[in-house]
mmCIF file of the N, C-alpha and C atoms, coordinates in Angstrom:
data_MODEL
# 
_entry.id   MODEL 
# 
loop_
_atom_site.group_PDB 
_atom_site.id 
_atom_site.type_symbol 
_atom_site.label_atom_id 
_atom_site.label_alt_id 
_atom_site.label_comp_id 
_atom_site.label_asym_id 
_atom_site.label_entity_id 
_atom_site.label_seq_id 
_atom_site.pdbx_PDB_ins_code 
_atom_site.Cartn_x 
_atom_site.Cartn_y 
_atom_site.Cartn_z 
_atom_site.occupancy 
_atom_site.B_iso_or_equiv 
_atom_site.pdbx_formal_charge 
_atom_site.auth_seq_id 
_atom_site.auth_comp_id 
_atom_site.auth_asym_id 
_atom_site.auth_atom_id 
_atom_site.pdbx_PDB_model_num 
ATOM 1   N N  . UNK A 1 1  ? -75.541 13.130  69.853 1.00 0.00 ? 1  UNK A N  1 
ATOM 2   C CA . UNK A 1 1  ? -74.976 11.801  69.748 1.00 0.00 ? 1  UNK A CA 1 
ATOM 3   C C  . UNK A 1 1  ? -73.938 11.636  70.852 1.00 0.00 ? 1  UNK A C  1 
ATOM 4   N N  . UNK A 1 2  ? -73.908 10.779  71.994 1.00 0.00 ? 2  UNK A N  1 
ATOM 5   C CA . UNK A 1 2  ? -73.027 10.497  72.812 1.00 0.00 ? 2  UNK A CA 1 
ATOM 6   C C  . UNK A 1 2  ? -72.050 10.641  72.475 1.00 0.00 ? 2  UNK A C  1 
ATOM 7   N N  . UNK A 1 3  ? -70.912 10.613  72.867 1.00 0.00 ? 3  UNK A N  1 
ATOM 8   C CA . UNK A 1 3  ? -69.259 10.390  72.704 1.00 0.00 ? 3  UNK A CA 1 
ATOM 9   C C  . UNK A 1 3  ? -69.049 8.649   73.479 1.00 0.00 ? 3  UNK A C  1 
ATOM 10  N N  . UNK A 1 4  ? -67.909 8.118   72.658 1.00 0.00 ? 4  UNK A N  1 
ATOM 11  C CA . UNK A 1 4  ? -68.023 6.302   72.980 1.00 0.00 ? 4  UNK A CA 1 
ATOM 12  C C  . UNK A 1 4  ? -66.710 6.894   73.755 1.00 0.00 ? 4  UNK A C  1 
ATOM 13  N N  . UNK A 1 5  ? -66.484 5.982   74.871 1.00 0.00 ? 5  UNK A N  1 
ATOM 14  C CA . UNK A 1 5  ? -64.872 6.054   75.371 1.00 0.00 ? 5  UNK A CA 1 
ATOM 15  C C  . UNK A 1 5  ? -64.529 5.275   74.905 1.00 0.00 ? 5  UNK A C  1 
ATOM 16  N N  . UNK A 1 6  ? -63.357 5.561   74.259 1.00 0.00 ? 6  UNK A N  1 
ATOM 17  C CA . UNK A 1 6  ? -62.289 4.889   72.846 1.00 0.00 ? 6  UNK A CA 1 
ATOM 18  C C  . UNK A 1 6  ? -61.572 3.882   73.981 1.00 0.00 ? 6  UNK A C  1 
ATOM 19  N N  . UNK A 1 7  ? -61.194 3.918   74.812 1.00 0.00 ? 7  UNK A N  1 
ATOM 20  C CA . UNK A 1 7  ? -60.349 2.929   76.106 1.00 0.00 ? 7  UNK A CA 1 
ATOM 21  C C  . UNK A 1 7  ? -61.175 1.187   75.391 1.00 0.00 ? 7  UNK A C  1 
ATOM 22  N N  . UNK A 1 8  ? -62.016 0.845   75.567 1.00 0.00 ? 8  UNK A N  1 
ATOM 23  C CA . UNK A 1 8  ? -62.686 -0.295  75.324 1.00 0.00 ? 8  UNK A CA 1 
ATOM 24  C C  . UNK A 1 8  ? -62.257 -0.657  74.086 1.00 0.00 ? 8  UNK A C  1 
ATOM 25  N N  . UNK A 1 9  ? -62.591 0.594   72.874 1.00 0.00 ? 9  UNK A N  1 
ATOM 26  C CA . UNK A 1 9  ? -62.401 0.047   71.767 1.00 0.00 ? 9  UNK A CA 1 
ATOM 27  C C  . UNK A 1 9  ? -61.057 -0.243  71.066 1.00 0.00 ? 9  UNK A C  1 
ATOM 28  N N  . UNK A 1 10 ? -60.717 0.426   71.564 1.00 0.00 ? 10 UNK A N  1 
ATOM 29  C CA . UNK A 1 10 ? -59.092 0.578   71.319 1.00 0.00 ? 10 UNK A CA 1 
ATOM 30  C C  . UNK A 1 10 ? -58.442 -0.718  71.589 1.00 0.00 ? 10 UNK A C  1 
ATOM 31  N N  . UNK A 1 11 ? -58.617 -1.293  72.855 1.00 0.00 ? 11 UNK A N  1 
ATOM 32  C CA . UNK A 1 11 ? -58.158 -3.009  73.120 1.00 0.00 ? 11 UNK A CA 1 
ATOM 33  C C  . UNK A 1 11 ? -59.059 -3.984  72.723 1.00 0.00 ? 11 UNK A C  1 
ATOM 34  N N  . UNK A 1 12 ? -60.038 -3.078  72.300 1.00 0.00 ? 12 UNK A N  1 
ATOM 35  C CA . UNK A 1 12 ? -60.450 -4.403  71.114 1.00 0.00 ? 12 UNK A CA 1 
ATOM 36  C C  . UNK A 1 12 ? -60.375 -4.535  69.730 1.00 0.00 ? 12 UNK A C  1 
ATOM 37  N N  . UNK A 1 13 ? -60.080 -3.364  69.351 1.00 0.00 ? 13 UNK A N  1 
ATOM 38  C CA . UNK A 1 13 ? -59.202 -3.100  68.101 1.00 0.00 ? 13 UNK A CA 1 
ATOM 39  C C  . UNK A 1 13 ? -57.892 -4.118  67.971 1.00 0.00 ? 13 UNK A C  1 
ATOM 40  N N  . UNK A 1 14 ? -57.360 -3.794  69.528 1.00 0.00 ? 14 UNK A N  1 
ATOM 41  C CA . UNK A 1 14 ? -55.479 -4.449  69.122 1.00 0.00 ? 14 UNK A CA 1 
ATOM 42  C C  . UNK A 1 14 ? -55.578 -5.789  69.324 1.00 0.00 ? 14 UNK A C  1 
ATOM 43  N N  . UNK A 1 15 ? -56.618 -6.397  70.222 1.00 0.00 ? 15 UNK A N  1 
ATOM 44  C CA . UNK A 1 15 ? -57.070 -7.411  70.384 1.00 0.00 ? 15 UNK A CA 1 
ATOM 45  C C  . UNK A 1 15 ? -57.163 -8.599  68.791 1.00 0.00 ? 15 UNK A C  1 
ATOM 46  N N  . UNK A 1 16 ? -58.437 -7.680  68.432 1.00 0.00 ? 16 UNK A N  1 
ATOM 47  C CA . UNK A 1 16 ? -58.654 -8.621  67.234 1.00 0.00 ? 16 UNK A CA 1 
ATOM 48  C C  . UNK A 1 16 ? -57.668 -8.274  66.046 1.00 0.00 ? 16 UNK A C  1 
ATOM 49  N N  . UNK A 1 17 ? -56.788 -7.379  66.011 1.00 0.00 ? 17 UNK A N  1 
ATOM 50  C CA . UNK A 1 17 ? -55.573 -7.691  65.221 1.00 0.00 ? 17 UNK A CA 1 
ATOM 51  C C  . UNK A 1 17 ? -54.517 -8.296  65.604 1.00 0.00 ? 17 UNK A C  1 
ATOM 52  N N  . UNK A 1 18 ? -54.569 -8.492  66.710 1.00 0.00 ? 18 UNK A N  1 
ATOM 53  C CA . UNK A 1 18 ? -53.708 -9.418  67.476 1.00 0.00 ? 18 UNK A CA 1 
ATOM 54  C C  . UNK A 1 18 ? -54.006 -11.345 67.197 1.00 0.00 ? 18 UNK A C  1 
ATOM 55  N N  . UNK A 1 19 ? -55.389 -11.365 67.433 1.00 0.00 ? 19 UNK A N  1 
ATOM 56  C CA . UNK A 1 19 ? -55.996 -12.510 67.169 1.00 0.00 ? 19 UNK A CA 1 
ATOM 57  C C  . UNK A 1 19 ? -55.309 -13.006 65.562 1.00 0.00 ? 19 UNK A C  1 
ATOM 58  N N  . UNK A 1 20 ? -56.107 -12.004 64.478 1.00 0.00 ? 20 UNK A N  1 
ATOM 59  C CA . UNK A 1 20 ? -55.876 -12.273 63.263 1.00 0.00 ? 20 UNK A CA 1 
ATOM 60  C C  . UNK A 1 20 ? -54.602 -12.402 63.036 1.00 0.00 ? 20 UNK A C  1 
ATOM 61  N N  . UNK A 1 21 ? -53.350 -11.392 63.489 1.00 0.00 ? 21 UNK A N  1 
ATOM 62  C CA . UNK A 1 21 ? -52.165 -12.087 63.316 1.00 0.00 ? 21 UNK A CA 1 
ATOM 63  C C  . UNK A 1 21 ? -51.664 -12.820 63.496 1.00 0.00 ? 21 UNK A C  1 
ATOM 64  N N  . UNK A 1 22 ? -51.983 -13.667 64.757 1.00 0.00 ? 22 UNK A N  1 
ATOM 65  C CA . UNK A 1 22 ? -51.405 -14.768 65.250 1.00 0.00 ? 22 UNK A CA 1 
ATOM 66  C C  . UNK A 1 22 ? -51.702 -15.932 64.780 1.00 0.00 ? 22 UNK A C  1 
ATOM 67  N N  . UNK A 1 23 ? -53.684 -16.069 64.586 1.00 0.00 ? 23 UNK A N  1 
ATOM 68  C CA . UNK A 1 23 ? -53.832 -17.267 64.001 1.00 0.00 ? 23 UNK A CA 1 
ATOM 69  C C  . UNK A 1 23 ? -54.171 -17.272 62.289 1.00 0.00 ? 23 UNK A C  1 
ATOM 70  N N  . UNK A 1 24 ? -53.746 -16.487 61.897 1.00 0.00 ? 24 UNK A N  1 
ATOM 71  C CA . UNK A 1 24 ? -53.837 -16.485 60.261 1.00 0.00 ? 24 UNK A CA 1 
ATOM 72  C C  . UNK A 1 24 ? -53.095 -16.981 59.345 1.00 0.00 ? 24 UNK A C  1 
ATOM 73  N N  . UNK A 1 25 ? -51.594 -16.394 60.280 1.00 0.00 ? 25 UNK A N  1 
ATOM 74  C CA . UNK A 1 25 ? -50.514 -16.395 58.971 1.00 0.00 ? 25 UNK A CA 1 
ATOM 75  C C  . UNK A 1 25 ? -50.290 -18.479 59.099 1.00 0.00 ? 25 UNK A C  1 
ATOM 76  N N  . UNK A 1 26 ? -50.319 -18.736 59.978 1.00 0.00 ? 26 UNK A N  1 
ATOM 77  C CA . UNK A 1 26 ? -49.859 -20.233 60.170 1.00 0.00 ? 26 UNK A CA 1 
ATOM 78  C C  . UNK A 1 26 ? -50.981 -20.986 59.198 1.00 0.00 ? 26 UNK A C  1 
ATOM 79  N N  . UNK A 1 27 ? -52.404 -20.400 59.650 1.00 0.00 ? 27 UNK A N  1 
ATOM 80  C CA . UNK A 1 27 ? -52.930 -21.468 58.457 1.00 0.00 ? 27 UNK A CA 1 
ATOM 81  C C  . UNK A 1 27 ? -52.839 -20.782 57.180 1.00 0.00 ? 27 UNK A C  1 
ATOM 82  N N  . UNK A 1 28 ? -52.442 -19.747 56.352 1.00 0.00 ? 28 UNK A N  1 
ATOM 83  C CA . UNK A 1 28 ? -52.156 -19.531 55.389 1.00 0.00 ? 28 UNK A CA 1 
ATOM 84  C C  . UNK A 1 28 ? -51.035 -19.910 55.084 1.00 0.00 ? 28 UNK A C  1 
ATOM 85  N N  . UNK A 1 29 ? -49.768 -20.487 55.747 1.00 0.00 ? 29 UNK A N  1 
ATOM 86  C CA . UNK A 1 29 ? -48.393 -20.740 55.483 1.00 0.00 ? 29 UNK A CA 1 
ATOM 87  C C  . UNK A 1 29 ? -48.433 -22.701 55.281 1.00 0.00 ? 29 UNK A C  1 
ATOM 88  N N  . UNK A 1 30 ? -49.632 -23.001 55.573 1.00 0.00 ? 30 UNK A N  1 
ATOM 89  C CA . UNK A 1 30 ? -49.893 -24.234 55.360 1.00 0.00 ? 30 UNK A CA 1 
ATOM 90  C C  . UNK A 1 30 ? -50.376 -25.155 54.662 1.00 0.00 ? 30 UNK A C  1 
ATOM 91  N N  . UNK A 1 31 ? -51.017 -24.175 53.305 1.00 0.00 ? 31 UNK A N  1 
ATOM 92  C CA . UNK A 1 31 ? -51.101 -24.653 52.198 1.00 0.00 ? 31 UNK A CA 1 
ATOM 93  C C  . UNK A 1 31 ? -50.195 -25.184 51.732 1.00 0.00 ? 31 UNK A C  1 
ATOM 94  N N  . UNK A 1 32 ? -50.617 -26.052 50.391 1.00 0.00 ? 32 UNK A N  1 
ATOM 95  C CA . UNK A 1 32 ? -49.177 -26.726 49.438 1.00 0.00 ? 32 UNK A CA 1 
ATOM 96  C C  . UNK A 1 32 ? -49.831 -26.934 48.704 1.00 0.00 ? 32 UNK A C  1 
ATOM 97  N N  . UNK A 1 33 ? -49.212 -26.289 47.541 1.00 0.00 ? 33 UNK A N  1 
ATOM 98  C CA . UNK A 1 33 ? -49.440 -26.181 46.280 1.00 0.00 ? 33 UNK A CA 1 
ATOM 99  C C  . UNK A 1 33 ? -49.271 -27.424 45.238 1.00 0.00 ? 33 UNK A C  1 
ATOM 100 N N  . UNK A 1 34 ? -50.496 -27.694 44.672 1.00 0.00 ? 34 UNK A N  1 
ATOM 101 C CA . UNK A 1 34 ? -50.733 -29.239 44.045 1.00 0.00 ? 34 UNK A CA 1 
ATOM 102 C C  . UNK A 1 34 ? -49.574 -29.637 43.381 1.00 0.00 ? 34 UNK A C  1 
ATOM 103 N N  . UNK A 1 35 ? -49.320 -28.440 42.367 1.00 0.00 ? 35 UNK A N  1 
ATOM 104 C CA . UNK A 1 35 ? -48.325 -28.419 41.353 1.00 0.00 ? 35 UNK A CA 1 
ATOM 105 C C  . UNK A 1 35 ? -46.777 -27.357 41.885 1.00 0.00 ? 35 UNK A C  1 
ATOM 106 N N  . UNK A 1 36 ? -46.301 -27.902 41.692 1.00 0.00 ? 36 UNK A N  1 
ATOM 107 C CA . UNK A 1 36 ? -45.109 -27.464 42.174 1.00 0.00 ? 36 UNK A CA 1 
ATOM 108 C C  . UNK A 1 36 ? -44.672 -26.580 40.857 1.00 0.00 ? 36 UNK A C  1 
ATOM 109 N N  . UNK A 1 37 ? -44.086 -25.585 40.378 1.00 0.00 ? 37 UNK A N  1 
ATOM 110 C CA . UNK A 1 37 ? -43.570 -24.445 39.191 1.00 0.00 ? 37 UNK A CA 1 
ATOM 111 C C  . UNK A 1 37 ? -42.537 -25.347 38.597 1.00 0.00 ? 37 UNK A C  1 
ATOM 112 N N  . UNK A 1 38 ? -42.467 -25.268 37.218 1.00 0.00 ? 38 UNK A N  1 
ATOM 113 C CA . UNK A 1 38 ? -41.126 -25.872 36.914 1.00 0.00 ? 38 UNK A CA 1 
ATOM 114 C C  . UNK A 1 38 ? -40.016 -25.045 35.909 1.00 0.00 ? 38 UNK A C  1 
ATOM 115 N N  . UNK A 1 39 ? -38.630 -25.533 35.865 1.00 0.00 ? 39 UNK A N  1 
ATOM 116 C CA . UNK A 1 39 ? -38.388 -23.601 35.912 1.00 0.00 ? 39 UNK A CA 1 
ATOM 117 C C  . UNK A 1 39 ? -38.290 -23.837 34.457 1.00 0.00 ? 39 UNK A C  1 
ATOM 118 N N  . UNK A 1 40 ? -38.667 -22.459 33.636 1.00 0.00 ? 40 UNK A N  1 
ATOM 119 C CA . UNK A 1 40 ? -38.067 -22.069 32.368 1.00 0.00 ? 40 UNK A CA 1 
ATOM 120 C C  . UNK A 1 40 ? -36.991 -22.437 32.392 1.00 0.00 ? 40 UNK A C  1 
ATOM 121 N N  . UNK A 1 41 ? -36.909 -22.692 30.473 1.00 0.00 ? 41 UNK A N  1 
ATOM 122 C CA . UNK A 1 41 ? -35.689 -22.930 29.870 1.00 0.00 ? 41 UNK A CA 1 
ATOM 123 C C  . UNK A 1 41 ? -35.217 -21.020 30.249 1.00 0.00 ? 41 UNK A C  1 
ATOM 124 N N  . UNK A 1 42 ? -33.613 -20.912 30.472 1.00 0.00 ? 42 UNK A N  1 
ATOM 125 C CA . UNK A 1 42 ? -32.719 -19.903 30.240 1.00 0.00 ? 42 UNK A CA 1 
ATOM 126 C C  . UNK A 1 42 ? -32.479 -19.114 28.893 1.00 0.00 ? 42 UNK A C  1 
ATOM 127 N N  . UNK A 1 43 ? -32.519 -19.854 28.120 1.00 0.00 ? 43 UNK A N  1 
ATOM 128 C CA . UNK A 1 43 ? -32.368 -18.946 26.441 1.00 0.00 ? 43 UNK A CA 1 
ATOM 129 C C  . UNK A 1 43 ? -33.522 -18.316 26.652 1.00 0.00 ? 43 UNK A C  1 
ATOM 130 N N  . UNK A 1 44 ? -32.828 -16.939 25.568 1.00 0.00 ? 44 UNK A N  1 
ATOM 131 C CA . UNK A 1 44 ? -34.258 -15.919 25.215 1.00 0.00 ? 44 UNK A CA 1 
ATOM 132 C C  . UNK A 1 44 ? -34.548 -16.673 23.944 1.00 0.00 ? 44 UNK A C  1 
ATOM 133 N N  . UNK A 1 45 ? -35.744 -16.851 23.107 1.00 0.00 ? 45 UNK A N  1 
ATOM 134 C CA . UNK A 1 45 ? -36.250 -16.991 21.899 1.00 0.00 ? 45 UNK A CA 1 
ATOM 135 C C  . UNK A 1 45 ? -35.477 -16.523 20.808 1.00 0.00 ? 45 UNK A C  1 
ATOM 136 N N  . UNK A 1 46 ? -35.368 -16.854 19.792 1.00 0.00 ? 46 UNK A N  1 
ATOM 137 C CA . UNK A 1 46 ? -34.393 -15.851 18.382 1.00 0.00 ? 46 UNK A CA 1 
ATOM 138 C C  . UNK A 1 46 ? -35.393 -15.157 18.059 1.00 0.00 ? 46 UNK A C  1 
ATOM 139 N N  . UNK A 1 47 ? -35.449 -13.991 18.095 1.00 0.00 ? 47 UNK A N  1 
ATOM 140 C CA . UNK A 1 47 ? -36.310 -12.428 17.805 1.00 0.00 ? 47 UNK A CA 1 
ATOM 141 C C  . UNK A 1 47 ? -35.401 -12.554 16.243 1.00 0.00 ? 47 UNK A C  1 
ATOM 142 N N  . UNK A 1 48 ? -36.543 -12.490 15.572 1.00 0.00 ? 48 UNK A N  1 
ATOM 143 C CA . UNK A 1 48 ? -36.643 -11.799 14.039 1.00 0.00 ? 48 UNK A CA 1 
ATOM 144 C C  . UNK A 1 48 ? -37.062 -10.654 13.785 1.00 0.00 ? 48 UNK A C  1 
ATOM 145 N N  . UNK A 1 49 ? -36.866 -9.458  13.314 1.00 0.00 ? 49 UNK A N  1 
ATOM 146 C CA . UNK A 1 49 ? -37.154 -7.988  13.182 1.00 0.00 ? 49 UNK A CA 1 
ATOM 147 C C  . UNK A 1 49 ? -38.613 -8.030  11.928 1.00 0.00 ? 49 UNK A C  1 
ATOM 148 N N  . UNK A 1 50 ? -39.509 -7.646  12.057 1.00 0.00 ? 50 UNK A N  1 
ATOM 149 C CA . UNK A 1 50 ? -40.023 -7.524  11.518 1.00 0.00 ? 50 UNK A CA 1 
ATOM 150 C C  . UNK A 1 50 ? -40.218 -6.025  10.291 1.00 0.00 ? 50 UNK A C  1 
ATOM 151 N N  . UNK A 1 51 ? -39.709 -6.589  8.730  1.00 0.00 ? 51 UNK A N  1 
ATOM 152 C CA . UNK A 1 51 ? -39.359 -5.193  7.867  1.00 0.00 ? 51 UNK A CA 1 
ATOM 153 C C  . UNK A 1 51 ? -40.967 -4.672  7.503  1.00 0.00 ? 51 UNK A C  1 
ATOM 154 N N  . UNK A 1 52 ? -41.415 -3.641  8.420  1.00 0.00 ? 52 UNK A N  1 
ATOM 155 C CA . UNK A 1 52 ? -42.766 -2.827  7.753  1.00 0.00 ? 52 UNK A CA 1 
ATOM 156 C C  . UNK A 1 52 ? -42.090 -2.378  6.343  1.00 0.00 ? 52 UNK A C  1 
ATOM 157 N N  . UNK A 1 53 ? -43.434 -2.130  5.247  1.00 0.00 ? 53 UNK A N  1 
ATOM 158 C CA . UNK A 1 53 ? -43.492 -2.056  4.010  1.00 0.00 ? 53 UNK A CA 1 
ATOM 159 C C  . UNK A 1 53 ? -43.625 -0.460  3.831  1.00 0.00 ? 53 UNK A C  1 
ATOM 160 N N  . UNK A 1 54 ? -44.006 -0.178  5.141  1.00 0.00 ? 54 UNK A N  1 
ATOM 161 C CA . UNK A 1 54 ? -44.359 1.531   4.560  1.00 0.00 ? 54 UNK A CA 1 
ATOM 162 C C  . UNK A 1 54 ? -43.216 2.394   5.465  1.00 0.00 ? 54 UNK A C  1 
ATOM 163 N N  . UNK A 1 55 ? -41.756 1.993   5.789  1.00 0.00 ? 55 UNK A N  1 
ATOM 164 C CA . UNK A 1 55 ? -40.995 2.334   6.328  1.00 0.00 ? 55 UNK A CA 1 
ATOM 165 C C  . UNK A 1 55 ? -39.285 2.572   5.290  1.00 0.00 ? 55 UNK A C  1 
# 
């Protein structure tokens, strides 16, 4: 099996991660979300202890 000279692949390796970084994150940062989150109420719930029968 030949040996590949890595020189080629190598800048096309950094290449196309280069590509993908550059033009990805912008159209992923460009979504907008239909619904916007709305925040929880702050109180915790009133926790009642529950008495097991075989305790």
């Amino acid at each position: 099996m030949p040996q590949l000279n890595p020189s080629p692949w190598l800048a096309i390796l950094v290449f196309s991660w280069l590509t993908f970084l550059i033009v990805v994150p912008p159209k992923i940062m460009a979504h907008i979300f239909p619904n916007e989150p709305t925040p929880q109420s702050t109180e915790k719930p009133a926790v009642t202890t529950w008495n097991w029968p075989w305790l």
